[in-house]
N, C-alpha and C positions, 0 to 999 in steps of 0.2 A: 551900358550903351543902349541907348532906344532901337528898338527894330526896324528896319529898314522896310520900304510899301511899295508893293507891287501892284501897277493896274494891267488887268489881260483882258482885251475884246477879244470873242470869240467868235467866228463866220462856219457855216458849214453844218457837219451833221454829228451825229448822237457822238459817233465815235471823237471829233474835232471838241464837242461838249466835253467827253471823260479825257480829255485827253487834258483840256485845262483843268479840270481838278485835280490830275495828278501833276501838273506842274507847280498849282497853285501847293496842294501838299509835299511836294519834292522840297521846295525853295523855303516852309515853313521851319525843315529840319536844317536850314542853314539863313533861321534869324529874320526871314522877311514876312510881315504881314499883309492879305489885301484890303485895296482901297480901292471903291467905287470912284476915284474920283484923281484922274489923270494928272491934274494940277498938284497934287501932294505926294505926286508918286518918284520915288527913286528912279524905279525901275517899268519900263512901259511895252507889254508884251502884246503881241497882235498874234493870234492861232488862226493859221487862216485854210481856205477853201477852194480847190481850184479846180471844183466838177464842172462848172461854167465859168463860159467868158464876164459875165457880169459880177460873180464875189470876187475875183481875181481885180477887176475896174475899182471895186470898192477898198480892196484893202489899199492901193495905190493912192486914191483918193484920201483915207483916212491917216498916211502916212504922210500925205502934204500936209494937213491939218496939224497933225503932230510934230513938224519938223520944229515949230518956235518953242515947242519945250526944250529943244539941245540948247538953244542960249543959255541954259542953265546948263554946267558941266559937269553937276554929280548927275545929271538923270540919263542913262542907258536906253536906248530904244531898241528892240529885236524885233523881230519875224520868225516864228515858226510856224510848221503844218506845212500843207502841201506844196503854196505857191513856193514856200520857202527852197522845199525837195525838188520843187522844177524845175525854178529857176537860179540858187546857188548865187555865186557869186554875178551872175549878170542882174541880179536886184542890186547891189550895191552901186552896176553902174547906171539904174533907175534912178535911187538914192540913196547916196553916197553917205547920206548923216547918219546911218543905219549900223549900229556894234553890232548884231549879233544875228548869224542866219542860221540856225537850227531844223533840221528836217525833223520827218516823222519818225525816222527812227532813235534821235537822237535826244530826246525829251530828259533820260538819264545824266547829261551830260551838262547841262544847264548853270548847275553850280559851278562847276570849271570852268565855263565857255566865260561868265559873267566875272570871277575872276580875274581871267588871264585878260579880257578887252577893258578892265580896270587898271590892271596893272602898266598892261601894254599899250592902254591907251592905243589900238588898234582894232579895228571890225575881226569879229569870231567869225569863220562860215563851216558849219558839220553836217555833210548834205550825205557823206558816207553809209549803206546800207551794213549790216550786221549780221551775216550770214547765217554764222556760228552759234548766236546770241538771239532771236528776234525779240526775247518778249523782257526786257529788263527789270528786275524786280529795285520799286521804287522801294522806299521809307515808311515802316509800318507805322502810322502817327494816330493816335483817337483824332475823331471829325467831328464836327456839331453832330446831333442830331439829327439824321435824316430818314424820312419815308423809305424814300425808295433811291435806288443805288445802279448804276452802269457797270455792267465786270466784261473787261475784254477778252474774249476766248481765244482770239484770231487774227492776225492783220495779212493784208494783200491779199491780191485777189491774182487766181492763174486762168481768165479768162477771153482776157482782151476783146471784150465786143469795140466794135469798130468806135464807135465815140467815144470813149471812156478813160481818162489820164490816169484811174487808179494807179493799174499794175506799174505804172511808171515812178510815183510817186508814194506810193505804199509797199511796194515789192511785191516777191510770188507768197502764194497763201505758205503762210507757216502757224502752227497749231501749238497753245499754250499747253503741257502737259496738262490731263486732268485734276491729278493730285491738285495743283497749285490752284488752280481755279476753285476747287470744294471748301480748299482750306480758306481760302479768302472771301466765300459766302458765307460761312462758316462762320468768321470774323464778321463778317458784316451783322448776322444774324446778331451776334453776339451786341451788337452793337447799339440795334435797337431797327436795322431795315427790315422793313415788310417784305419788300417787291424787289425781286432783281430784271433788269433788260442785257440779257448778254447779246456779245456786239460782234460783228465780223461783218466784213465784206460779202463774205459768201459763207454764215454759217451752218449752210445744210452738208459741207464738207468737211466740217471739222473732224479732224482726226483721221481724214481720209490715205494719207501719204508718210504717217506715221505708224509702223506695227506697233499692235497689241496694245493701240491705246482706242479708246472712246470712242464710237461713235457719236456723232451729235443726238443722234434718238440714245442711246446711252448713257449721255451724259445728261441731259434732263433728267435720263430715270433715278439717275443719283443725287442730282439736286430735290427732288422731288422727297424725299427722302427725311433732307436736312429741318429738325424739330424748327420749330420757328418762323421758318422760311413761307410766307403765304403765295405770292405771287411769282410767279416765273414767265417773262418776255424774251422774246428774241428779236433780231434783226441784223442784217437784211438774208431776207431768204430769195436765191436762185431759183428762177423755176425748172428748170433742168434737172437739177439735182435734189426735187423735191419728192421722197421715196415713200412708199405707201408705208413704210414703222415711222416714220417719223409724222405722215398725217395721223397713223392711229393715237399718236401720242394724245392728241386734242380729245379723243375718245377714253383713254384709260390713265391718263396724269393726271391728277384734279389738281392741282396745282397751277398747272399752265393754262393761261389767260386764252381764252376762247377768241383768237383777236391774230393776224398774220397778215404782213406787208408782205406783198407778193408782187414784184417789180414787172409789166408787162414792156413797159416801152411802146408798142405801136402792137395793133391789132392789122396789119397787111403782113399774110406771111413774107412776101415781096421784099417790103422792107426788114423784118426781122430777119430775114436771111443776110442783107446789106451791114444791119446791125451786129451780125456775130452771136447772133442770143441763144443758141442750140435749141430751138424748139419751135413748134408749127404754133399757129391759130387754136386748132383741135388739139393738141396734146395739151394747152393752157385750161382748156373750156372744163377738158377731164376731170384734173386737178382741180379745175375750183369745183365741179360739183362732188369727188372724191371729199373734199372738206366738208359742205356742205350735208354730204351723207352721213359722216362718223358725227358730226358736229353741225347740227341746225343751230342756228343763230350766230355762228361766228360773225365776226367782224372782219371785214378784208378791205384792205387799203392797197394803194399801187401808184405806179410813179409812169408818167407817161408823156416820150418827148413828141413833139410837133415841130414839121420844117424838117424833118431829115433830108440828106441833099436827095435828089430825086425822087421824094413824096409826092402824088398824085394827088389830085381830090379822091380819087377812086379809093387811095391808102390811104386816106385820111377819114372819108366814112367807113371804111372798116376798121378804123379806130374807134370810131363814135359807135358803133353798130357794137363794139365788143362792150363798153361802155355802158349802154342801155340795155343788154342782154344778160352783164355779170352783175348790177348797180350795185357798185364798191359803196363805201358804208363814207371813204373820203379817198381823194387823191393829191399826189403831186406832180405840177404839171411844168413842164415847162419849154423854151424855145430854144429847136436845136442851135448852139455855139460850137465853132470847132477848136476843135483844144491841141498843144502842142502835141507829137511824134504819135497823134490815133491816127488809124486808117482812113476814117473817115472824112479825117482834114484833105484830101488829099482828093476826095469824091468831086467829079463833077457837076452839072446839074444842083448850082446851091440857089434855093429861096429866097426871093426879096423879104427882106424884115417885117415891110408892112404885110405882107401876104403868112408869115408866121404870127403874127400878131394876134390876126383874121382868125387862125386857126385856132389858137390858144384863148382865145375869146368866147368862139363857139363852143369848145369845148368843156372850159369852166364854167359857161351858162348851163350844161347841160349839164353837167354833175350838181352844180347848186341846189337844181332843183329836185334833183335821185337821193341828195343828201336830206335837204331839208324832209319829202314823204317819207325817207326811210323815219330820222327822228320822229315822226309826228304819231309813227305806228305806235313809240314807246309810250304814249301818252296813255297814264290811266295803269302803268306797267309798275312795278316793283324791282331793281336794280342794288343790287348786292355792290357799294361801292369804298373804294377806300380811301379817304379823309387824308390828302396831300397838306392842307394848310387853308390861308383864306383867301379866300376868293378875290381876284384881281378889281371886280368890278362894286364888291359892295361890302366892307368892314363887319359887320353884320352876319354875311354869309360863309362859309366854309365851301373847297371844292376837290372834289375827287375825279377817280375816272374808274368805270364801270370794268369786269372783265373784259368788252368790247373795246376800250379802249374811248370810249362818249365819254368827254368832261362834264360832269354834273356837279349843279350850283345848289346851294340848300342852305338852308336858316339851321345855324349852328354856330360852336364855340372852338376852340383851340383845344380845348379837352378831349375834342373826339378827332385830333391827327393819330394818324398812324393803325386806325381803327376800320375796320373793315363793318359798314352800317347798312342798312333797309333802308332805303329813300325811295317813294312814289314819285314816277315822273309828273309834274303837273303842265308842263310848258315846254315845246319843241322850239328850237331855233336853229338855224344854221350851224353851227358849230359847238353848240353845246346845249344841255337838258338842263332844265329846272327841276325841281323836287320837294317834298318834305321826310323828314324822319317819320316810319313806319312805328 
């Protein structure tokens, strides 16, 4: 019997990323292959994102699109990820053509869910959390060939800042023992990965609520270790819980990628108190020059809302003033939305759109241009980079990304993926570096 094809769009972040490849890997060990291409698909899976109001608008949208494939009755339509976890079975009363609603925790369950709404010819919904169980170990399968690889350390976050549907949708932080994680870079290594990016909501707490296991500075020093293993990433890092052994790591792991997303949200301590974030204006400024001490030339990136309900112009230039004061290397920016059961939805004092817009406008003009000088410094520089594949924009070229985490483009072959090479920067642009082979 031919194997059965699965299409998955995927919305959201690193973690929403690995989380389809292990569904995509789960469903291989029971017969299904993927297909780019929805019209040929069995089976049509949507992993979705529900940090804002707008991916939440889109998966909705992309499911009316897709409803004229049910005219055909062997093709299965599901929802998993977060909206799924939110909202359970009141999606099905959005739309009804929809088999199968699967949370975030329930990714393991997949092959059964699809199953029984075969058999049952009725909608599956497992929006149930796993108390006992958080981290469920999928199907050990060989994968193509790949560079670089996501290992999940962690899910949920126990923080609750005022805007944030996480902890609702992901659970409280629970910590994947260390063993299990070493052993699966381990394997990765074995496999032919350079670079790992291990993923958590907040993983400068890993292992924090668990005796006798790991801390996160810990556990780098272990991976650090593993023969093979070139590159080591993290994400997302809390800044609260961001401890001086874990910045020294940037100073004595040579392993670990000289490069840290370090989430600020808003530069008014006013509103980061409103936001739930545990930390001042000055305890962040610390931090990043503590980096910048053990480690000159890091790379720091950060994520930052605009429109929080009662943000002033006054807390909005001292968002832009932290801004021009830290010049982050890149950011993500976006316009406050309020999300179900946060605090924040709840805040009086909400922003006209157009007036969030205003602010989200100025403020990626301003980093545009902190981005673009910062690249242009590199010009004339020599970058230690590692050879991902070919380049999006020219067949010809091959592209990497530097310890900083800079995409650089270079005249090259496929022979040199997975190679960590010398490239001269020749050319600065907004979003990514030029070069040649040194």
């Amino acid at each position: 019997m031919a194997p059965q094809l699965v299409y998955i769009k995927t919305f959201g972040c690193q973690m929403n990323e690995h989380d389809s490849e292990n569904i995509l890997n789960l469903l291989a060990s029971v017969d299904y292959q993927s297909t780019p291409d929805p019209e040929k698909a069995d089976l049509i899976l949507i992993n979705t994102c529900s940090v804002r109001e707008k991916s939440e608008q889109k998966v909705y949208s992309l499911l009316g699109r897709l409803k004229r494939h049910k005219k055909n009755g062997r093709i299965l339509l599901g929802v998993g990820g977060c909206v799924a976890q939110l909202e359970g079975y009141k999606l099905l009363e959005r739309a009804p053509y929809v088999d199968l609603v699967f949370g975030t925790n329930n990714i393991h369950r997949l092959p059964e869910l699809i199953r029984t709404a075969r058999q049952a010819k009725k909608a599956q919904v497992a929006t149930e959390f796993h108390e006992d169980s958080p981290c469920h170990p999928l199907p050990e399968l060989s994968k193509p060939f790949q560079v670089k690889a996501y290992v999940t350390i962690m899910e949920g976050c126990d923080n609750f800042c005022s805007f944030c549907v996480v902890p609702f949708v992901r659970g409280r932080e629970k910590s994947r023992p260390s063993s299990e994680i070493l052993k699966e870079v381990r394997g990765l290594v074995i496999e032919g990965v350079k670079e790992v990016t291990l993923l958590g909501q907040n993983v400068n707490s890993y292992g924090a609520n668990v005796a006798g296991e790991l801390s996160f500075s810990g556990l780098l020093k272990e991976l650090n270790k593993i023969d093979g293993l070139q590159r080591i990433r993290f994400t997302t890092s809390h800044p609260k819980d961001l401890c001086e052994e874990l910045i020294a790591c940037f100073e004595d792991q040579p392993k670990l990628c000289p490069h840290i997303h370090l989430p600020l949200q808003s530069g008014s301590d006013r509103i980061l108190k409103m936001m739930n974030r545990g930390y001042t204006r000055e305890e962040y400024l610390l931090k990043i020059k503590r980096l910048r001490a053990v480690c000159p030339g890091i790379g720091i990136t950060t994520d930052l809302i605009v429109g929080f309900p009662g943000e002033t112009e006054k807390d909005f230039q001292a968002t832009l003033d932290m801004v021009t004061e830290i010049e982050y290397d890149e950011f993500f920016s976006f316009k406050y939305s309020d999300r179900p059961k946060t605090q924040a939805s709840q805040y009086p004092d909400k922003l006209p759109e157009e007036e969030k817009a205003r602010r989200l406008s100025i403020l990626q003009d301003k980093q545009k241009s902190i981005t673009l000088k910062k690249n242009r410094t590199l010009v004339g520089k020599t970058m230690a980079v590692l050879v991902e594949g070919e380049s999006k924009k020219d067949p010809l070229h091959v592209s990497g990304r530097s310890g900083t985490n800079k995409v650089v483009n270079f005249e090259g072959t496929l022979g040199l993926q997975g190679k960590i090479v010398l490239v001269k920067i020749l050319t600065a642009h907004p979003h990514s570096l030029f070069g040649c082979l040194t």
